[in-house]
Backbone as a ProteinNet text record, in pm:
[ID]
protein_1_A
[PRIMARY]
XXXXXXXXXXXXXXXXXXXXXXXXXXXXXXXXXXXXXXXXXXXXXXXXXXXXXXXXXXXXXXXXXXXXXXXXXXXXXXXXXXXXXXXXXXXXXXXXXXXXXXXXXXXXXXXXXX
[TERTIARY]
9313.5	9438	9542.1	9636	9754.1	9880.8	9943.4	10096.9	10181.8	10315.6	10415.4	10463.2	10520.5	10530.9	10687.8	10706.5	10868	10894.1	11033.4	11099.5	11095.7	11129.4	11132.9	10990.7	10885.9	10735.1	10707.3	10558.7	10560.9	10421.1	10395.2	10214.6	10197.3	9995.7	9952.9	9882.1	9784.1	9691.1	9734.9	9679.7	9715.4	9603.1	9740.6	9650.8	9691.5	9561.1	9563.7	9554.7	9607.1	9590.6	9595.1	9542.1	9466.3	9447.5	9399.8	9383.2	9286.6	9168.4	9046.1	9067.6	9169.8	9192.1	9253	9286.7	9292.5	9200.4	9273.8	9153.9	9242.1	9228	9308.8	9262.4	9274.7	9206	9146.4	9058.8	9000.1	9106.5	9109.3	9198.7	9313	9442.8	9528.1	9619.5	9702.8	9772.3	9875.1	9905	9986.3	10114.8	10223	10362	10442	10406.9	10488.7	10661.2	10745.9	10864.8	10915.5	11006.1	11015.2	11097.8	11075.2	11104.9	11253.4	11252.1	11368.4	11390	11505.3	11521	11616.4	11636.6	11634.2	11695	11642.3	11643	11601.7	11658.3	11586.7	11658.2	11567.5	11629.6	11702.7	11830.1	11918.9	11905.6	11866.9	11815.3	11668.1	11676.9	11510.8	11484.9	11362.4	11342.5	11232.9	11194.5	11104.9	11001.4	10887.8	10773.2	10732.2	10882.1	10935.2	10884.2	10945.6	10901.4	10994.3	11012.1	11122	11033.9	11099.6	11033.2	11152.1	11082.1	11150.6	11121.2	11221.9	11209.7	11221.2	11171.9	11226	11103.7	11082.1	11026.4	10904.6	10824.9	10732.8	10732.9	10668	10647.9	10508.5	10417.7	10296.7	10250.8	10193	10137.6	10259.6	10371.3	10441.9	10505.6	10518.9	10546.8	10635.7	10729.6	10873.9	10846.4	10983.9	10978.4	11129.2	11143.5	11289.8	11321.9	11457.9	11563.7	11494.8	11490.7	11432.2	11288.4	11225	11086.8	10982.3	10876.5	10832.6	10704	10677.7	10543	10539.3	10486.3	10546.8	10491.6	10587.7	10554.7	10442.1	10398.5	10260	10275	10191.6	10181.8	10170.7	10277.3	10272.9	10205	10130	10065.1	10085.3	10156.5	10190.8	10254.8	10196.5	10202.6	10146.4	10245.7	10261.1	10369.9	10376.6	10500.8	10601.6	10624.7	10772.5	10797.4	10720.9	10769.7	10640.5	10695.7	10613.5	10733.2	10581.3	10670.1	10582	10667.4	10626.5	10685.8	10563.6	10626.5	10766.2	10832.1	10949.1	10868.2	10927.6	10843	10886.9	10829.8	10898.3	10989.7	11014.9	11122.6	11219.9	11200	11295.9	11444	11508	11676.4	11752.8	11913.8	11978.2	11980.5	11961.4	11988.2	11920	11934.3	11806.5	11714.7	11639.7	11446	11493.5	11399.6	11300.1	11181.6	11182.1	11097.4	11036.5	10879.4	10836.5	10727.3	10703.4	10600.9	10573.2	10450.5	10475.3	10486.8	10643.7	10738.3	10835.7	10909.9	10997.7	11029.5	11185.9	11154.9	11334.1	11380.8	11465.9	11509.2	11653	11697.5	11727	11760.4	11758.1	11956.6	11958.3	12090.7	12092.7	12174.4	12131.1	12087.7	11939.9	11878.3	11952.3	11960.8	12019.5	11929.4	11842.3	11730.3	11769.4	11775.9	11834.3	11701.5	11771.1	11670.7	11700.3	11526.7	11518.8	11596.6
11862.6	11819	11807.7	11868.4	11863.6	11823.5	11698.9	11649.4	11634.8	11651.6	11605.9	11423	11402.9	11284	11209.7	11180.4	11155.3	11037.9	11103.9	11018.8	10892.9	10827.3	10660.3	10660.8	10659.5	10633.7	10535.2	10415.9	10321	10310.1	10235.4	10258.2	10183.3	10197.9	10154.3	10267.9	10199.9	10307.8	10429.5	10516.6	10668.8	10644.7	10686.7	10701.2	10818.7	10935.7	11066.7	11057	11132.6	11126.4	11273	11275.6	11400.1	11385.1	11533.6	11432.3	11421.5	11397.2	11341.2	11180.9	11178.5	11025	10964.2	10854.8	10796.9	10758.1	10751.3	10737.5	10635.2	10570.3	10476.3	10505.5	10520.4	10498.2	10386.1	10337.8	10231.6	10230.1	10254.4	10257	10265.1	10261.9	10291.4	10409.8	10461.7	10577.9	10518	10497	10444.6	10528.5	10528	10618.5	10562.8	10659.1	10660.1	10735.3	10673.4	10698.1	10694	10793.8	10815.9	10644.8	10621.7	10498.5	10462.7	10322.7	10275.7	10144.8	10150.2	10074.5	9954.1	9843.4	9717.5	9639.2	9661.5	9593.2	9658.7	9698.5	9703.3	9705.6	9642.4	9579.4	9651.1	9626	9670.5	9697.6	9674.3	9658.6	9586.4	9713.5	9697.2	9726.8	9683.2	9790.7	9872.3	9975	10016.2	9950	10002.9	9880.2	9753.9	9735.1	9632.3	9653.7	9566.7	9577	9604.8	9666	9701.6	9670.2	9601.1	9540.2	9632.6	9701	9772.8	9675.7	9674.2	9602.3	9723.2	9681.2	9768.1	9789.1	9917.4	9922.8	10116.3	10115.6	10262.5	10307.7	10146.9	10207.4	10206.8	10139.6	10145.8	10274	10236.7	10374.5	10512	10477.4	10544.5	10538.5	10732.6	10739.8	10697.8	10666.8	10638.8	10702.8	10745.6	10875.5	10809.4	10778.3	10717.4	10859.2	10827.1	10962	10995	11115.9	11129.9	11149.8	11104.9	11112.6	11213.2	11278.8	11397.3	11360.9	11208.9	11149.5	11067.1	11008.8	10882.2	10735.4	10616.8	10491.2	10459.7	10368.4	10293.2	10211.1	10181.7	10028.1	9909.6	9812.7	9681.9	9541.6	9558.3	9465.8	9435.9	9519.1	9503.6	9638	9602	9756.4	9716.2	9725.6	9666.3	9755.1	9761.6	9805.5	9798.7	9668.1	9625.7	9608.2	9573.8	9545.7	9647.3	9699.8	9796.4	9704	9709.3	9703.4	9753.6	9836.1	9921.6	9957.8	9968.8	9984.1	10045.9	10023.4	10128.4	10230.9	10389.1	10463.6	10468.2	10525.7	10520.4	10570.3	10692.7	10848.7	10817.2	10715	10674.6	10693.4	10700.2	10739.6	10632.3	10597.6	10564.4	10633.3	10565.3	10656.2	10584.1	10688.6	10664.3	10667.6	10554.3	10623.9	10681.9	10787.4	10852	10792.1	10753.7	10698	10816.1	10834	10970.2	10892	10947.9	10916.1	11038.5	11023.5	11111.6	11164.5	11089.9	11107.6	11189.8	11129.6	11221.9	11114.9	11116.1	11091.2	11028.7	10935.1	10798.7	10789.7	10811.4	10766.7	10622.1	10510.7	10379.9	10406.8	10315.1	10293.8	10285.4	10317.4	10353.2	10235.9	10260.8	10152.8	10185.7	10061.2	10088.3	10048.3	10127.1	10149.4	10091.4	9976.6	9917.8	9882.9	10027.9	10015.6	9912	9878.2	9735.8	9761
14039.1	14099.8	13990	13999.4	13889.3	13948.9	13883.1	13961.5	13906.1	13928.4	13815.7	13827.6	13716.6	13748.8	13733.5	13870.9	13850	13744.8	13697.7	13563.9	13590.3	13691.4	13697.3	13776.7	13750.1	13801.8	13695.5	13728.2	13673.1	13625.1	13538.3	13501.6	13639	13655	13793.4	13823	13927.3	14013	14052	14094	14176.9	14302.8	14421.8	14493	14538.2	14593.5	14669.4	14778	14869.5	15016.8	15090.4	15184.8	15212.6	15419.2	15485.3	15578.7	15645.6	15526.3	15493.8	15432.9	15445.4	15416.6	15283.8	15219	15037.8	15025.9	14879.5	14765	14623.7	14562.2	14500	14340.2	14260.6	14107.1	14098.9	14041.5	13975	13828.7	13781.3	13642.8	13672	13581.3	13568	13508.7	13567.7	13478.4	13367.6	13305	13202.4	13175.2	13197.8	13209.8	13049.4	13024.5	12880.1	12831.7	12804.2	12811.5	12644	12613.3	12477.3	12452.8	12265.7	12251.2	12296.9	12282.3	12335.7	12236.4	12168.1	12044.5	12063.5	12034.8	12087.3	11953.9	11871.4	11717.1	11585.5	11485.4	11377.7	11258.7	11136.5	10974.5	10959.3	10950.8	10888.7	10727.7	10683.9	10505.7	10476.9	10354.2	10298.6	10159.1	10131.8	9939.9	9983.5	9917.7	9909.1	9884.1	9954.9	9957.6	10109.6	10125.6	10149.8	10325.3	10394.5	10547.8	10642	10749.5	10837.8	10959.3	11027.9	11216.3	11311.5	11402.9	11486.9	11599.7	11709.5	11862.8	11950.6	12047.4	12187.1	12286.6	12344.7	12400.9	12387.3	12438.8	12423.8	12314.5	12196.7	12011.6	12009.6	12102.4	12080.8	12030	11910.8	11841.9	11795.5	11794.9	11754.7	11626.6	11558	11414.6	11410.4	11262.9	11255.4	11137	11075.3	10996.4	10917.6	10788.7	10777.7	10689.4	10683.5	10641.2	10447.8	10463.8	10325.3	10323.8	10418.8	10422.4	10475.6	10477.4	10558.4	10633.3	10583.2	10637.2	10691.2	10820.3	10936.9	10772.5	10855.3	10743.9	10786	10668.1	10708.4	10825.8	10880.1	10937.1	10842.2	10852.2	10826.5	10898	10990.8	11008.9	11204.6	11229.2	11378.6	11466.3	11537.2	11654.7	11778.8	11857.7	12009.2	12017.6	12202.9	12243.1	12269.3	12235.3	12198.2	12070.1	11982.4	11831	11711.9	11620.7	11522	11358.7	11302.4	11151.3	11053.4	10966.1	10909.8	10734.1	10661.5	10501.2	10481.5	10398.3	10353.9	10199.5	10274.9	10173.5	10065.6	9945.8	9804.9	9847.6	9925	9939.6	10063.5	10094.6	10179	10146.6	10199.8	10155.8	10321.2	10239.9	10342.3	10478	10560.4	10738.8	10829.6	10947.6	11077.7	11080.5	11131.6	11139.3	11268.7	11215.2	11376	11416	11530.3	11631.7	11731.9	11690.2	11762.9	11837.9	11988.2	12057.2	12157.7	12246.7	12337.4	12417.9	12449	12523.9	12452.1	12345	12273.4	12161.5	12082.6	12005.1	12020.8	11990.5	11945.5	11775	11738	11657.4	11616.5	11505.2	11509.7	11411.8	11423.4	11380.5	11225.9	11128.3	11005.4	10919.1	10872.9	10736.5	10610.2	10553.3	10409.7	10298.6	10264.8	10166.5	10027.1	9953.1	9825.5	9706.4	9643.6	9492.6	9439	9398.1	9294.8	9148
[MASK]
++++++++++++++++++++++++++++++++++++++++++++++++++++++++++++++++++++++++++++++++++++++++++++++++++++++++++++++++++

C-alpha cells in the first residue's frame, strides 16, 4: 500500500479502509516537517556551545557557515531544543538546520575568536 501524505497531516495512527472493512495501526506514523527555528545564540567561541529552539530538530544536522561537517552534539537533542559544539572552522553566518524534511536557515551567529 503506498500513500501520499498531505502537508498539514499529523503524527498518529493510520487507519485503511476498504469495503472489507478498517483497520487502525497499532503504532504510530510520526509526520516530520523540515525544521522550524524559534531561538538561537546569537554568539559563540569556538569550542563553545550554541542551543537552537524550535521545532522538527530531533536528530537533526546543523552545519554553521564555513563548515563541511554537521556540529557535534552538546549534550541535548529533542525536538524542540538541540545544542551543539561550535566547530574550529566555523565562520560568521547561518547555521543550516538539515532534517528529513528539508532544511531551515537560523539567523546569523557571530563566531568570536579567543
Amino acid at each position: 500500500l503506498r500513500v501520499t501524505v498531505p502537508a498539514d497531516a499529523s503524527s498518529g495512527p493510520i487507519t485503511v479502509t476498504n469495503r472489507a472493512g478498517s483497520a487502525t495501526t497499532s503504532g504510530l506514523l510520526t509526520v516530520v516537517q523540515k525544521p522550524v527555528i524559534t531561538a538561537v545564540t546569537d554568539k559563540a567561541l569556538p569550542g563553545g556551545r550554541v542551543v537552537i529552539r524550535g521545532n522538527f530538530l530531533l536528530n537533526a544536522d546543523v552545519f554553521f557557515t564555513g563548515s563541511t561537517t554537521p556540529a557535534v552534539n552538546d549534550g541535548r537533542n529533542t525536538d524542540t531544543e538541540v545544542w551543539v559544539k561550535v566547530p574550529v572552522d566555523a565562520q560568521n553566518g547561518p547555521l543550516r538546520i538539515v532534517n528529513e524534511a528539508g532544511e531551515t536557515l537560523t539567523p546569523a551567529v557571530t563566531v568570536t575568536l579567543k
